[in-house]
ZATORPA-668522 format. One line per field, with one value per residue: x, z, y of N, C-alpha, C in turn; residue number from 1. Coordinates in Angstrom, 3 decimals, padded with zeros to 6 digits. Atoms other than C-alpha are relative to their C-alpha. Layout:
N
n_x = [X ...]
n_z = [Z ...]
n_y = [Y ...]
ca_x = [X ...]
ca_z = [Z ...]
ca_y = [Y ...]
c_x = [X ...]
c_z = [Z ...]
c_y = [Y ...]
k = [NUM ...]
! end
This chain:
149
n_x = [000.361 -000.728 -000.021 -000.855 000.616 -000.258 001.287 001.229 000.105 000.545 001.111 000.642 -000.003 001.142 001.038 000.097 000.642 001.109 001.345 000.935 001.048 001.351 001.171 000.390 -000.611 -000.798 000.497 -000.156 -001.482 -000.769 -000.864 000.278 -000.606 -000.886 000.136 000.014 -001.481 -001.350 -000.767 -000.415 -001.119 -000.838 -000.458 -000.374 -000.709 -001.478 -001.020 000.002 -001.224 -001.634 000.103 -000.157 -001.404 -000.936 000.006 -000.557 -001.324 -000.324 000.221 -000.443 -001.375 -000.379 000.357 001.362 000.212 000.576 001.428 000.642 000.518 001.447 000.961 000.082 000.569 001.277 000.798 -000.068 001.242 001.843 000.876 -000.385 001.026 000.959 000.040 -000.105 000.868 000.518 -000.523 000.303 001.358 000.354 -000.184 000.867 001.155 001.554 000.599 001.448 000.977 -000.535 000.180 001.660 -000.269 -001.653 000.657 000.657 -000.623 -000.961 001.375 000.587 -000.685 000.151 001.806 -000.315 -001.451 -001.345 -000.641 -000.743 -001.083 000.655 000.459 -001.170 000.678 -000.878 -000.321 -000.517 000.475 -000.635 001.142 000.934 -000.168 -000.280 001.032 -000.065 000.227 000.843 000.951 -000.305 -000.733 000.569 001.639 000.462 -000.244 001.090 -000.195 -001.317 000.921 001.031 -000.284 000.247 001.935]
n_z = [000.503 000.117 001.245 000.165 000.323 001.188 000.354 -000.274 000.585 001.241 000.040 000.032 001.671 000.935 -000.692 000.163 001.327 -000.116 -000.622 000.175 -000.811 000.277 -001.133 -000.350 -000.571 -000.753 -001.571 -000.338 000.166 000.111 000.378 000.854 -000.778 000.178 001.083 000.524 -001.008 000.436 001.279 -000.407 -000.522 001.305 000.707 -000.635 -000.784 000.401 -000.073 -001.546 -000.422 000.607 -000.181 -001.369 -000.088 000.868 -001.009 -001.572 000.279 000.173 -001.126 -000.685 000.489 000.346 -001.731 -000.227 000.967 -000.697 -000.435 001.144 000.472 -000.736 000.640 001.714 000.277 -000.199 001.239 000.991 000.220 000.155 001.280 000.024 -000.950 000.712 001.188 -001.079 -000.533 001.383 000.638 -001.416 -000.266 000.842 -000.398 -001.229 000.239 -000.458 -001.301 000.168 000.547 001.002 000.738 000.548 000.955 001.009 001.182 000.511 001.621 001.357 000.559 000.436 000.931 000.835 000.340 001.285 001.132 -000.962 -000.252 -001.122 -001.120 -001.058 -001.603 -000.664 -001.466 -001.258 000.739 -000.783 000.269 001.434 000.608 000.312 001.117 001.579 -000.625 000.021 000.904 001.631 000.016 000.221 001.184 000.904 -000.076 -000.073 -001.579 -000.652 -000.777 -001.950 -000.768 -001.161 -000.652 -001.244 -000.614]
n_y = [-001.305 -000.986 -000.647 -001.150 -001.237 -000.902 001.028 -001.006 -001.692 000.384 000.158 -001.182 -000.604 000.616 -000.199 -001.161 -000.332 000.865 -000.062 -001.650 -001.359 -000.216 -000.751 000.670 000.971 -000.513 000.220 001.325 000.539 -001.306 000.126 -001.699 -001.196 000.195 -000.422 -001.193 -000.199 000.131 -000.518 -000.987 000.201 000.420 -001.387 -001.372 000.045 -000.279 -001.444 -000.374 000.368 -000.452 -001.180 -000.375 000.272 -001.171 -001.079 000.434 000.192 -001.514 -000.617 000.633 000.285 001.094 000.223 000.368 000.588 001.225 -000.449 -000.363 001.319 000.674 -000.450 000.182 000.699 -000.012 -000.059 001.317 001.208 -000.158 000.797 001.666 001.015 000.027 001.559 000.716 -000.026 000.856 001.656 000.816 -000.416 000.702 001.277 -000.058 000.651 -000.992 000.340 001.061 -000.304 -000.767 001.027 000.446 -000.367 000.491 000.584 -000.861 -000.781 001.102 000.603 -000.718 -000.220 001.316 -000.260 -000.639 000.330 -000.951 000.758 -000.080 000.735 000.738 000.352 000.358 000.072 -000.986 -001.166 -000.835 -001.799 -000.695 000.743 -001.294 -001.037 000.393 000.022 -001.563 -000.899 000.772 -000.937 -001.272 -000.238 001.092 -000.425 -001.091 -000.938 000.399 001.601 -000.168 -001.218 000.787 000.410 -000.791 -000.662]
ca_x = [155.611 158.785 159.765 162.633 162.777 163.677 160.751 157.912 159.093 158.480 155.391 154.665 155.121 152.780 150.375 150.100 149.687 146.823 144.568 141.761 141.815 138.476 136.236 134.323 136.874 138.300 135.934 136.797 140.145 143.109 145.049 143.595 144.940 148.207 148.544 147.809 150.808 153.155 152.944 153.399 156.119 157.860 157.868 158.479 160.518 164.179 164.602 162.818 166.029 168.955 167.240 167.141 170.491 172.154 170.678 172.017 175.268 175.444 174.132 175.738 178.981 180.653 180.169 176.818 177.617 176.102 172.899 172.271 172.560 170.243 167.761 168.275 168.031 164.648 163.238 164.343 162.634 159.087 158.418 160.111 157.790 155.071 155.691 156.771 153.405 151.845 154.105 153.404 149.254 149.078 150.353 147.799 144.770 140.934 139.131 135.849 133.891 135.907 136.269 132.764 132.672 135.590 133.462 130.385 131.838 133.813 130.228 128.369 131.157 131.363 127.390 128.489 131.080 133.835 136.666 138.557 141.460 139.919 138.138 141.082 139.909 142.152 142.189 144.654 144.256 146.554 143.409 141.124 142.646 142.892 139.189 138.415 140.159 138.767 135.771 136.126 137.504 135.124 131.627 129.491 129.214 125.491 126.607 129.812 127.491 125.541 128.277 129.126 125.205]
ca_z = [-058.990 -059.099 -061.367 -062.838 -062.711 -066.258 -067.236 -064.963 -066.997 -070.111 -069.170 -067.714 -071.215 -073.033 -070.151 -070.510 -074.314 -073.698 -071.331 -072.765 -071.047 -071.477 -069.431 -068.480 -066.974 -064.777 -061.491 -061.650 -062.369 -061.314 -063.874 -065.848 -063.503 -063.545 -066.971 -067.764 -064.833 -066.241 -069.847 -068.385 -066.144 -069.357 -071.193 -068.550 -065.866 -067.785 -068.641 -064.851 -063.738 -066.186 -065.500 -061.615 -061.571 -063.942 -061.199 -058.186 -059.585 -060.786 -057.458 -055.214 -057.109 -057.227 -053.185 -053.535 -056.107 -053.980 -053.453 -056.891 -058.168 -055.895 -056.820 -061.040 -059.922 -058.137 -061.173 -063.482 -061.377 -061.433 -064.783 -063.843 -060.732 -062.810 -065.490 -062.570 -060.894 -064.374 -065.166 -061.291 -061.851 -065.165 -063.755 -060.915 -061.106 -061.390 -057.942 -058.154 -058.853 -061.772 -063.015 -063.448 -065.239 -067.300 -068.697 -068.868 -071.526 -073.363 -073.500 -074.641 -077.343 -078.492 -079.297 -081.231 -083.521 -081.406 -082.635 -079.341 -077.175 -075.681 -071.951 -069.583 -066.286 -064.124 -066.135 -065.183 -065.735 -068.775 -070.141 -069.476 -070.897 -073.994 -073.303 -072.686 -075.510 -078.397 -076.810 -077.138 -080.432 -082.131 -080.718 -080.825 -077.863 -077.019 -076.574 -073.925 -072.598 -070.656 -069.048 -066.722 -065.841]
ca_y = [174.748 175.731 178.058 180.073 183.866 184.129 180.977 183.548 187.047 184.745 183.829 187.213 188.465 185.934 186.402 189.890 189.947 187.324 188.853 191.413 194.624 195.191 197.668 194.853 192.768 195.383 194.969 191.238 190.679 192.563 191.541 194.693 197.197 195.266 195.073 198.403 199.346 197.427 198.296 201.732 200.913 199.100 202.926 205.010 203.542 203.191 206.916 207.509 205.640 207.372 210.595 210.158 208.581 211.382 213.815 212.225 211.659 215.656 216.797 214.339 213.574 210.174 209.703 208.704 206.099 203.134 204.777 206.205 202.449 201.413 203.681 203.393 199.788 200.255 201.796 199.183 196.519 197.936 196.379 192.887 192.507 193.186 190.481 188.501 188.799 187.922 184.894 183.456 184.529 182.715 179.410 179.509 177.141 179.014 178.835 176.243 179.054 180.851 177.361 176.614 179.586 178.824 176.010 178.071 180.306 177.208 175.393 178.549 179.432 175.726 176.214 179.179 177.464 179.266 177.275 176.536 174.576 171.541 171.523 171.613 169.949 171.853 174.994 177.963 181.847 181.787 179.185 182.088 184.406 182.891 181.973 185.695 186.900 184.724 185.840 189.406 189.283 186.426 187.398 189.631 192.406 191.383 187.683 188.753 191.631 188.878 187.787 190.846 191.787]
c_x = [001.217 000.635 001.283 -000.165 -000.369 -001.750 -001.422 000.170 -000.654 -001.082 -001.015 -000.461 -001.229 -001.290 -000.624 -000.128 -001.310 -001.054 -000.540 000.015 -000.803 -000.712 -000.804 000.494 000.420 -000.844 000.343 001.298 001.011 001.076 -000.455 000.623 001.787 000.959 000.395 001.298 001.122 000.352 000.821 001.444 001.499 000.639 000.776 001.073 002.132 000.474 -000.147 001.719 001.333 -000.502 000.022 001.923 000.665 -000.021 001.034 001.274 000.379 -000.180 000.933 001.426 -000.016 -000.169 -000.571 -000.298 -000.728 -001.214 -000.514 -000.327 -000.796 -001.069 -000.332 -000.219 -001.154 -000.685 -000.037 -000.995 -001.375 -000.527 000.088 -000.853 -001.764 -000.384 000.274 -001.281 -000.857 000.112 -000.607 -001.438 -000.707 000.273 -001.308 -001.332 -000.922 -000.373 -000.970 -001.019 000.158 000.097 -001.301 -000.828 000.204 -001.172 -001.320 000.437 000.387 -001.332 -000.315 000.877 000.217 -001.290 000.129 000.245 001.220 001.263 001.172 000.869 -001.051 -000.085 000.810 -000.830 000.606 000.158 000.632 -000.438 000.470 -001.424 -001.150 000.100 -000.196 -001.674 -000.694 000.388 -000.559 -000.762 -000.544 -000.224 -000.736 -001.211 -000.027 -000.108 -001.350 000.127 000.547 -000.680 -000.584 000.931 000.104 -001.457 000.020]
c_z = [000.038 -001.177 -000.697 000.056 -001.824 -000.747 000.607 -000.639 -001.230 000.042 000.568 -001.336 -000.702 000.950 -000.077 -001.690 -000.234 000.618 -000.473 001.145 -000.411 001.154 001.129 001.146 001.756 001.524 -000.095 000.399 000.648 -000.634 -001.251 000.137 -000.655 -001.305 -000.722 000.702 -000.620 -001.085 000.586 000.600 -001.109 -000.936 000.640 000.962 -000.381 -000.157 001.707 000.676 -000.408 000.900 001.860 000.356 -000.024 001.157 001.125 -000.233 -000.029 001.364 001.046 -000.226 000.341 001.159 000.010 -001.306 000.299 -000.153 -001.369 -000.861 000.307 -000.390 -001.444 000.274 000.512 -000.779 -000.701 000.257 000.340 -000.635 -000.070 000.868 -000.205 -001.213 001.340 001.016 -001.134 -000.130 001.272 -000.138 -000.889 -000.117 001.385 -000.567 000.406 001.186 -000.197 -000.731 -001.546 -001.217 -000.835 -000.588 -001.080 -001.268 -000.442 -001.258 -001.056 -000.224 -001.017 -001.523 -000.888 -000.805 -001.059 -000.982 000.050 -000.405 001.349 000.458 000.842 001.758 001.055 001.058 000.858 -000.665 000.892 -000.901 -001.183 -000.794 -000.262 -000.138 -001.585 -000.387 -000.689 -001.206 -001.044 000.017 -000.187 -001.303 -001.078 -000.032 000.225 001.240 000.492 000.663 001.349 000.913 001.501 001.398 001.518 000.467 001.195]
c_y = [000.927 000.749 001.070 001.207 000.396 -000.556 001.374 001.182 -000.640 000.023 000.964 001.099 -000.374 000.385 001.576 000.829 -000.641 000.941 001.272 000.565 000.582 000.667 -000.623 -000.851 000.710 000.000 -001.336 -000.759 001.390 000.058 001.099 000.858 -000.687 -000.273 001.065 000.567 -000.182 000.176 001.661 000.316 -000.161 001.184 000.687 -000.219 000.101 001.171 000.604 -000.344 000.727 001.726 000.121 -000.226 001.269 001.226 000.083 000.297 002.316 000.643 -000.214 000.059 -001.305 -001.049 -001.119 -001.203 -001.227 000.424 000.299 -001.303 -000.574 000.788 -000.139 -001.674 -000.571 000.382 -000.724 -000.984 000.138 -000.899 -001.036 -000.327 -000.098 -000.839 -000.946 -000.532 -000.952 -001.110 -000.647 -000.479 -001.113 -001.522 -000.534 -001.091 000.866 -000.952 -000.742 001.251 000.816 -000.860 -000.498 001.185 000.182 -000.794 000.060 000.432 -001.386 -000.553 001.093 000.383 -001.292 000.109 001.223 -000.351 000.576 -001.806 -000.248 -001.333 -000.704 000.727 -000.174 -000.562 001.084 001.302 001.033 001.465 000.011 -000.788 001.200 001.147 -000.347 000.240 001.370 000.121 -000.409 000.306 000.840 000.303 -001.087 000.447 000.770 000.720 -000.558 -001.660 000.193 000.593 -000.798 -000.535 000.660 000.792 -000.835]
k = [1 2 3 4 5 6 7 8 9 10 11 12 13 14 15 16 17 18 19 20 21 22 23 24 25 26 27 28 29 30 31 32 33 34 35 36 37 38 39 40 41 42 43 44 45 46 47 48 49 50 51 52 53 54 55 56 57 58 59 60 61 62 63 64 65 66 67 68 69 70 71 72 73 74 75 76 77 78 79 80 81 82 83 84 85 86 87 88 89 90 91 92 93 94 95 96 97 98 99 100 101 102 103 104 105 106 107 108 109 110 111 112 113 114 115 116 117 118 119 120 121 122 123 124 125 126 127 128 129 130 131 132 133 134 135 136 137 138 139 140 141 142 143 144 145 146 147 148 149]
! end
């Protein structure tokens, strides 16, 4: 399971365009919250960084040049340990009971005519996301509805 950093941002990326944030999801998962964080992080944190930097430096002067890097590069990596979390999350195998689940939904959507990605045995989170979003985005709201009741 080992893994590159650059290989987990990738797959923090795809993982994070995959999973519906959906209203629904968000007491279950916390890859909603995190998600939503790190797009955020992704906007906001680079000027957070020039603009704290730019301060330090003006306030401080040239002194404090160790420290102001360290801080511009604590803002920077907000948004990497947040794809980072992602890429790690979406390699993960579902727990027995998330699993049996898992192929809940893939039955029930097969029975639809849900065209879908074979039955994984071992299925991982990036699986149910996918899962999830076809879901979302194929059927109707009264079908998914049932799931979180």
């Amino acid at each position: 399971m080992s893994q590159s950093v650059m290989t987990m941002l990738k797959d923090g990326q795809k993982y994070m365009k995959t999973w519906p944030v959906r209203k629904e999801l968000y007491a279950y998962f916390p890859e909603c919250r995190v998600v939503a964080a790190t797009k955020f992080a992704i906007k906001t944190m680079p000027p957070v960084a020039i603009i704290c930097c730019a301060l330090l430096l003006q306030n401080l002067g040239t002194q404090y040049l160790p420290q102001t890097i360290a801080i511009g590069a604590f803002f920077i990596s907000l948004p990497m340990q947040g794809l980072l979390w992602l890429g790690h999350r979406s390699e993960q195998h579902l727990p027995p009971q998330l699993k049996s689940w898992y192929q809940e939904i893939h039955s029930k959507m097969r029975t639809q005519g849900c065209d879908l990605a074979s039955l994984k045995s071992q299925p991982k989170y990036k699986e149910l996301a996918k899962l999830l979003k076809t879901a979302f985005n194929d059927l109707d709201n009264v079908f998914t509805k049932q799931w979180f009741n």
